[in-house]
N, CA and C atoms as a LAMMPS dump frame, in Angstrom:
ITEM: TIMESTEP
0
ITEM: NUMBER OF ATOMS
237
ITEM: BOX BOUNDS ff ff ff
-5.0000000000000000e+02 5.0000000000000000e+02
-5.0000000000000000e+02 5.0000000000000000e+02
-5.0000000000000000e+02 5.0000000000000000e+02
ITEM: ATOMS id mol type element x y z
1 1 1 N -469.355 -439.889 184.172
2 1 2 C -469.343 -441.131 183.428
3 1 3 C -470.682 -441.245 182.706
4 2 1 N -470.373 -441.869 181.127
5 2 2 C -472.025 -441.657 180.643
6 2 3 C -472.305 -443.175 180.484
7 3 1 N -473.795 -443.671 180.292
8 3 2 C -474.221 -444.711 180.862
9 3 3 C -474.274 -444.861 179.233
10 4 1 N -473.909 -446.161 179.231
11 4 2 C -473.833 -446.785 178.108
12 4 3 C -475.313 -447.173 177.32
13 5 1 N -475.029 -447.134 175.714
14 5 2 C -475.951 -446.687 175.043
15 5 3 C -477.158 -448.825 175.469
16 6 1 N -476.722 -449.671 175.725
17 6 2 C -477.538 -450.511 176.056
18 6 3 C -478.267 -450.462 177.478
19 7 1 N -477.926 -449.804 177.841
20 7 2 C -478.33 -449.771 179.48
21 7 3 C -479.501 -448.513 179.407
22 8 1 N -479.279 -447.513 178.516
23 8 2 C -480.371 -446.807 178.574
24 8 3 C -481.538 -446.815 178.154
25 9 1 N -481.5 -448.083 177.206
26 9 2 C -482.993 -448.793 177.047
27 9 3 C -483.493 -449.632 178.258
28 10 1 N -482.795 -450.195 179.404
29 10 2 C -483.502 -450.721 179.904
30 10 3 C -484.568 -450.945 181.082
31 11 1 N -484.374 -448.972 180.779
32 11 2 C -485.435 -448.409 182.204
33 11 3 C -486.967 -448.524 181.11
34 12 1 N -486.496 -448.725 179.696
35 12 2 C -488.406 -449.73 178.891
36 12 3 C -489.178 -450.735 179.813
37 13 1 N -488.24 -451.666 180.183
38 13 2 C -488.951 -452.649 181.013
39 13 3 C -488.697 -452.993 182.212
40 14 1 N -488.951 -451.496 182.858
41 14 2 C -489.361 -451.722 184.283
42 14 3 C -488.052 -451.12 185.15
43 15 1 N -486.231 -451.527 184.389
44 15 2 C -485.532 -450.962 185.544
45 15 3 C -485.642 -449.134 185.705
46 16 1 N -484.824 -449.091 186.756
47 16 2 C -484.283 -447.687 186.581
48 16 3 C -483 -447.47 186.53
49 17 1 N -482.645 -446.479 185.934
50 17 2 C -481.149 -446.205 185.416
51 17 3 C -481.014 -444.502 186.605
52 18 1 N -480.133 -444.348 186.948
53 18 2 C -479.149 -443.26 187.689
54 18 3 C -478.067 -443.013 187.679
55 19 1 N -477.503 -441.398 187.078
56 19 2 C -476.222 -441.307 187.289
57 19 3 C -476.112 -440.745 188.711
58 20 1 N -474.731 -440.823 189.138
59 20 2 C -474.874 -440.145 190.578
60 20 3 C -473.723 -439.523 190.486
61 21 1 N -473.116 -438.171 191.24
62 21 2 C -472.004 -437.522 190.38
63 21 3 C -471.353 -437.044 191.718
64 22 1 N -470.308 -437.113 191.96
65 22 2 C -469.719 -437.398 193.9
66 22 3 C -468.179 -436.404 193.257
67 23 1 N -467.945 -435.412 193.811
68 23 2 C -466.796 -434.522 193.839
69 23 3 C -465.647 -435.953 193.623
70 24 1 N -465.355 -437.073 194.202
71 24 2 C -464.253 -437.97 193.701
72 24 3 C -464.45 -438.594 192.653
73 25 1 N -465.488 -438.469 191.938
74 25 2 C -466.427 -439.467 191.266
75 25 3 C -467.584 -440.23 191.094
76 26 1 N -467.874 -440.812 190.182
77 26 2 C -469.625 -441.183 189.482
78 26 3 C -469.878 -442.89 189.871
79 27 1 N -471.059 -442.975 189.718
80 27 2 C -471.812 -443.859 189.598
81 27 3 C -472.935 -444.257 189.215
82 28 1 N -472.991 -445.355 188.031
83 28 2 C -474.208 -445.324 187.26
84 28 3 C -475.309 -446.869 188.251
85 29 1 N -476.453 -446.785 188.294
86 29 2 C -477.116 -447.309 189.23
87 29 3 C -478.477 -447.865 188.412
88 30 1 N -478.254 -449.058 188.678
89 30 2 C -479.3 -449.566 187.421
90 30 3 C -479.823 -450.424 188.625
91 31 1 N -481.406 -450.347 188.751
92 31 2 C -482.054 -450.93 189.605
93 31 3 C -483.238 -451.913 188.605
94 32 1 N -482.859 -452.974 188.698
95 32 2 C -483.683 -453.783 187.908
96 32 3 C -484.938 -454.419 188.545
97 33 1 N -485.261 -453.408 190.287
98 33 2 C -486.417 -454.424 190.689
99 33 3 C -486.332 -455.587 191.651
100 34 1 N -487.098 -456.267 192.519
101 34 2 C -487.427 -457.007 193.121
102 34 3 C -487.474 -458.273 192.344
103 35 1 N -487.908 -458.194 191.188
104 35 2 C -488.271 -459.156 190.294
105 35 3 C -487.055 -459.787 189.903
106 36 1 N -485.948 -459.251 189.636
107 36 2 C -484.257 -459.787 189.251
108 36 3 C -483.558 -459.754 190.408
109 37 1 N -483.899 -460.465 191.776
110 37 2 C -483.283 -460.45 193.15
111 37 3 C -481.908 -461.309 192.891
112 38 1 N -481.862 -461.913 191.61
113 38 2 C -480.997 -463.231 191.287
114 38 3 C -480.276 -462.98 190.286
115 39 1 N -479.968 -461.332 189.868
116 39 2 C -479.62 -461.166 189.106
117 39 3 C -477.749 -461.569 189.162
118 40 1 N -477.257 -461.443 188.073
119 40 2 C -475.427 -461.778 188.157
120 40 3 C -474.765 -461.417 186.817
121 41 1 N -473.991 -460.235 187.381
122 41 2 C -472.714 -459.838 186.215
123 41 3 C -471.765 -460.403 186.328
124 42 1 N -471.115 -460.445 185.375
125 42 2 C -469.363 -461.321 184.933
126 42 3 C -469.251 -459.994 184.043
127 43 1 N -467.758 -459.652 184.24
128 43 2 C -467.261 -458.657 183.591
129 43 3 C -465.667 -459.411 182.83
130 44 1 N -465.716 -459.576 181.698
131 44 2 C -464.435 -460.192 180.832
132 44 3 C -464.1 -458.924 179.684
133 45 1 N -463 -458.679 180.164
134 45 2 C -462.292 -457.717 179.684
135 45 3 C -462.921 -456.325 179.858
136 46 1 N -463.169 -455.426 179.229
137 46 2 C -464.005 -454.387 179.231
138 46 3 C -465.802 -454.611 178.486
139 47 1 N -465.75 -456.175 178.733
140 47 2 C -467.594 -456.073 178.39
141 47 3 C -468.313 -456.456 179.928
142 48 1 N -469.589 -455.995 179.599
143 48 2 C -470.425 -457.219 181.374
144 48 3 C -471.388 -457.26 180.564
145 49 1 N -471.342 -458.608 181.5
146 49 2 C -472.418 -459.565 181.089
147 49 3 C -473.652 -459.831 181.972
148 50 1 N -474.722 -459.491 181.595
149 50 2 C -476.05 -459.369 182.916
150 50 3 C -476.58 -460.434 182.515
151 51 1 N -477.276 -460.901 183.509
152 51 2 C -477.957 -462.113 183.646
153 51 3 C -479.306 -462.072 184.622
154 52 1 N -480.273 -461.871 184.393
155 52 2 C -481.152 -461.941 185.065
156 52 3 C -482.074 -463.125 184.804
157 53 1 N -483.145 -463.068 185.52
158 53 2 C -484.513 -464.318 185.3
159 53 3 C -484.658 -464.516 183.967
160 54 1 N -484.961 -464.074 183.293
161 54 2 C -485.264 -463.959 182.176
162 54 3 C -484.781 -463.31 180.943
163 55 1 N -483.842 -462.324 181.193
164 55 2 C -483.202 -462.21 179.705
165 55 3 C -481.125 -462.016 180.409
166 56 1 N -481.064 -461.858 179.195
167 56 2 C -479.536 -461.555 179.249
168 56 3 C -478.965 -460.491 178.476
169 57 1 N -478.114 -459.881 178.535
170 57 2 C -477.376 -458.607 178.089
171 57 3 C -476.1 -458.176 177.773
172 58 1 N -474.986 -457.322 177.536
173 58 2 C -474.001 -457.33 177.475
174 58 3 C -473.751 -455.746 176.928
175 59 1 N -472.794 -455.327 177.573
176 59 2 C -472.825 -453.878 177.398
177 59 3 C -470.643 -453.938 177.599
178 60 1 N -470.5 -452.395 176.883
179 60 2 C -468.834 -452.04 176.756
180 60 3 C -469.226 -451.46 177.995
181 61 1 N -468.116 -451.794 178.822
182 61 2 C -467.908 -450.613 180.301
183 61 3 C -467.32 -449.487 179.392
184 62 1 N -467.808 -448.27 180.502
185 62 2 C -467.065 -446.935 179.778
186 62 3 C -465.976 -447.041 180.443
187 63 1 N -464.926 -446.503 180.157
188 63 2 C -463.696 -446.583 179.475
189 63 3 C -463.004 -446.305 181.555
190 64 1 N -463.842 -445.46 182.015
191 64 2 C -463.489 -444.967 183.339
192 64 3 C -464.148 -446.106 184.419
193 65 1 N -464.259 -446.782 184.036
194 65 2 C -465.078 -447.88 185.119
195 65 3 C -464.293 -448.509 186
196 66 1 N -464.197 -448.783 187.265
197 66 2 C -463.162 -449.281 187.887
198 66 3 C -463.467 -450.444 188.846
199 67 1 N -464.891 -450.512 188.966
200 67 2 C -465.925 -451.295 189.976
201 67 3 C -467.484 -451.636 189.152
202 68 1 N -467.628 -453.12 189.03
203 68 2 C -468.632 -453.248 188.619
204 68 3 C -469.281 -454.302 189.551
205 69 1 N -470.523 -453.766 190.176
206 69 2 C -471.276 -454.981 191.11
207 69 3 C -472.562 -455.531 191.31
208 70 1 N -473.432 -455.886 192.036
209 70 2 C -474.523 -456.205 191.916
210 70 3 C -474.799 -456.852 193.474
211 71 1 N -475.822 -456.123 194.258
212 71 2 C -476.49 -456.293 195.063
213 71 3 C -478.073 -456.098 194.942
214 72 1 N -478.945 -456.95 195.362
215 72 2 C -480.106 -457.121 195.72
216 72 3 C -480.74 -456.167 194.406
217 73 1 N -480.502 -457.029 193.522
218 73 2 C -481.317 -456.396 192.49
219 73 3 C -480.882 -454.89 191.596
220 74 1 N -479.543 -454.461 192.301
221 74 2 C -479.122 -453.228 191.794
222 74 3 C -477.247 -453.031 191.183
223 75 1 N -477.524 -453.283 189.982
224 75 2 C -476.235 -453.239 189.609
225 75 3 C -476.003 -451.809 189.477
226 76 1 N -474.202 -451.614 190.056
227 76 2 C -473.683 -450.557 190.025
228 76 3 C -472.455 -450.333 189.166
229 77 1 N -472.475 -449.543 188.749
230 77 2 C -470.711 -449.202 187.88
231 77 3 C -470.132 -447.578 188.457
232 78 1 N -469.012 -448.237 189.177
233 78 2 C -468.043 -446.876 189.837
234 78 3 C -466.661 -446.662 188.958
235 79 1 N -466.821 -445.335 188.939
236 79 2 C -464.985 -445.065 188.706
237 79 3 C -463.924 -444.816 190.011
């Protein structure tokens, strides 16, 4: 799964971005930090919507996405 072209700018300020690649399937791993502990996606239709402290975002899920979540600062996207 390839990480969408907004998400790969946003290891600029501070997150980190990871693909992770599992014989059943991928997962892209966006760690935004301690600093966005409060972070929150909404996913409507095939867009998500990030929300952190301070800014906001919106990215197309790739097309294989089947799970989109967010724990303690680390949003994930699974197929």
């Amino acid at each position: 799964m390839k990480v969408p072209k907004s998400l790969q700018n946003v290891d600029d300020g501070g997150a980190v971005v990871r693909t992770l690649e599992y014989e059943d399937g991928s997962v892209i791993a966006v760690d935004f930090g301690t600093s966005a502990a409060d972070i929150a996606v909404d996913v409507v239709g095939s867009i998500a919507i990030i929300v952190t402290d301070d800014e906001q975002f919106e990215f197309e899920l790739p097309p294989e996405a089947s799970d989109v979540s967010v724990h303690n600062g680390v949003l994930t996207i699974e197929d």
